[in-house]
C-alpha positions in Angstrom: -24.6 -84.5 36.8 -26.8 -84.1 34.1 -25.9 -83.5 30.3 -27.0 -80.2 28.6 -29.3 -82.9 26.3 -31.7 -83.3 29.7 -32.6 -80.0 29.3 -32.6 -80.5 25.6 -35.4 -82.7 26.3 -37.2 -80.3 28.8 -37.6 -77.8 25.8 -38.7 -80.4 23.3 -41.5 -81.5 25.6 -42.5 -78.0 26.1 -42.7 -77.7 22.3 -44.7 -81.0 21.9 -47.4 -79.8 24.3 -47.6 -76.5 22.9 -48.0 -78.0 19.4 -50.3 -80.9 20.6 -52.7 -78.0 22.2 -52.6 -76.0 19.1 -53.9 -78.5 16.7 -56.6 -79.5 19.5 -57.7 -76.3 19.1 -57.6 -75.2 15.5 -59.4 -78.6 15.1 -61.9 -78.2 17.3 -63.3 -74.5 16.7 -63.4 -71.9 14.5 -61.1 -68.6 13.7 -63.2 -66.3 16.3 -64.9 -68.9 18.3 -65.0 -68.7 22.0 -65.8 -71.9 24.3 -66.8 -70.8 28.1 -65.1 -73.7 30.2 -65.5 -71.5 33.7 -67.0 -68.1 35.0 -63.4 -66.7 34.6 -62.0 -68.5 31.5 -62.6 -69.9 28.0 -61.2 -71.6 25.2 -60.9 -69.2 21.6 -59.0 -69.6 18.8 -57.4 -66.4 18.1 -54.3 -65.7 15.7 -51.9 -62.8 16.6 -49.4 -61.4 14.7 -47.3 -59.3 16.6 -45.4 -60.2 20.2 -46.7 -60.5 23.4 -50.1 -58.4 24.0 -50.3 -58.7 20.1 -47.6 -56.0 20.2 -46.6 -54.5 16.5 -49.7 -57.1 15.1 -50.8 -54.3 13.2 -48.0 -53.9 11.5 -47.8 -54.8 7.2 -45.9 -57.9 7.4 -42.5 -57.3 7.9 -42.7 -58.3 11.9 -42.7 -61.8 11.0 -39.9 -62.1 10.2 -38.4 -59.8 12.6 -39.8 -62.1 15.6 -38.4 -65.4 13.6 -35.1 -63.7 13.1 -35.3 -62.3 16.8 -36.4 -66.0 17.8 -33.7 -68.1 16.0 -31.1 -65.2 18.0 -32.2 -66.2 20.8 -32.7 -69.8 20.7 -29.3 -69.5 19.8 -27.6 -67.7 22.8 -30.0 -69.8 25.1 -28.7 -73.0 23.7 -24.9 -71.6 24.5 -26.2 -71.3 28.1 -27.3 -74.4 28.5 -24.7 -75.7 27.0 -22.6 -73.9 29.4 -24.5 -73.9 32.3 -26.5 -77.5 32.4 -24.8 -78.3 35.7 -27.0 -75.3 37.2 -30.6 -76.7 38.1 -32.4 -73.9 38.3 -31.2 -71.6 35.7 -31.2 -74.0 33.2 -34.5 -75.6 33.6 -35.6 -71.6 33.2 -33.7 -71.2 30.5 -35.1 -74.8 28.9 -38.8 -73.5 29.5 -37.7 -70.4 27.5 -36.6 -72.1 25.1 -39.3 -74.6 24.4 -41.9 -71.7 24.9 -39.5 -69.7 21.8 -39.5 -72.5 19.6 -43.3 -73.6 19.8 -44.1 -70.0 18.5 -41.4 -70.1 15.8 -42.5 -73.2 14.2 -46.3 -71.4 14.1 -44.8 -68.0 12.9 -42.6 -70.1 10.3 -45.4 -72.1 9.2 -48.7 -70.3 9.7 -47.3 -66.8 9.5 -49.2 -66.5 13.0 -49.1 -67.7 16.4 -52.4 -69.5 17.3 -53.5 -68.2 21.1 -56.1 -70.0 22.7 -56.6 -69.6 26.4 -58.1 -66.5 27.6 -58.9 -65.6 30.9 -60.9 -62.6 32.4 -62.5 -61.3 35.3 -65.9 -59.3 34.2 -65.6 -57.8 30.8 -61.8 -57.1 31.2 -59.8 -60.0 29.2 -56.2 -61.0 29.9 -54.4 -60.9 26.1 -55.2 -64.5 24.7 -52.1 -66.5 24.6 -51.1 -70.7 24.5 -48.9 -73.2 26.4 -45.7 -71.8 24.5 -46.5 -68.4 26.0 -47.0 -69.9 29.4 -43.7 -71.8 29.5 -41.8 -68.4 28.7 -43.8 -66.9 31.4 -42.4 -69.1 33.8 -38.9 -69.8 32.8 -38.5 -65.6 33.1 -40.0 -66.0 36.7 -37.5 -68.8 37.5 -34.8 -67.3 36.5 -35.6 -63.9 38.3 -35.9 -66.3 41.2 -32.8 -67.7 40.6 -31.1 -64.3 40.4 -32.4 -63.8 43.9 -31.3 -66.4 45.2 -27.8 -67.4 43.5 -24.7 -65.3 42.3 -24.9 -63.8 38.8 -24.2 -66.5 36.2 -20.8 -66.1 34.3 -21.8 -65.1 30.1 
């Protein structure tokens, strides 16, 4: 059986890549650049305030640290999961993708004031919101653990 600290180390990984990508990128091009790498995707260095889909970005400041605040909450109660749960597979590598994917954007809102997004993909002229490997890791860990929902009974709070 494996320790809650496995999953520990799922989430730091997750953290290190998304960190490793974004300094690739804010190292290699420039605050509005876009880098064509197929017919349906490029590389761009975009900044966004706000949520996912750049969601309150507009607004004067004070979503910063609403998201941190929001972020640190959650890391929080996700941690207490694992904590609880690390003898669960499924629902806690999830939950360890979440997290990693949570923290890599904190450390950018904390530090930058921004999350960095870099990969954007489209079809035509109609773009997918830009968004990095953080983003992608909370992607899946909520698609995991909908699939673990399916699949298993609910999981005891």
């Amino acid at each position: 059986m494996r320790s809650w600290n496995h999953w520990l180390l799922v989430s730091a990984v997750v953290i290190v890549l998304d960190q490793l990508t974004k300094y690739w990128v804010t190292q290699s091009l420039q605050y509005g650049d876009s880098l064509t790498v197929a017919p349906f995707f490029n590389l761009v260095l975009a900044y966004n305030t706000g949520a996912a889909f750049s969601l309150l970005a507009a607004a004067p400041g004070w979503q910063r640290w609403f998201f941190i605040v929001i972020a640190l909450i959650a890391s929080g109660v996700i941690a207490t999961l694992l904590r609880k749960h690390h003898q669960n597979r499924l629902f806690s590598l999830a939950l360890s993708l979440i997290l990693g994917g949570a923290l890599g954007n904190l450390i950018d809102r904390v530090l930058l004031g921004h999350v960095v997004d870099f990969l954007d993909f489209y079809v035509g002229n109609s773009h997918w919101p830009a968004f990095n490997v953080a983003d992608s890791a909370i992607t899946c860990g909520a698609g995991l653990l909908i699939w673990d929902s399916l699949r298993t009974p609910a999981v005891k709070l």
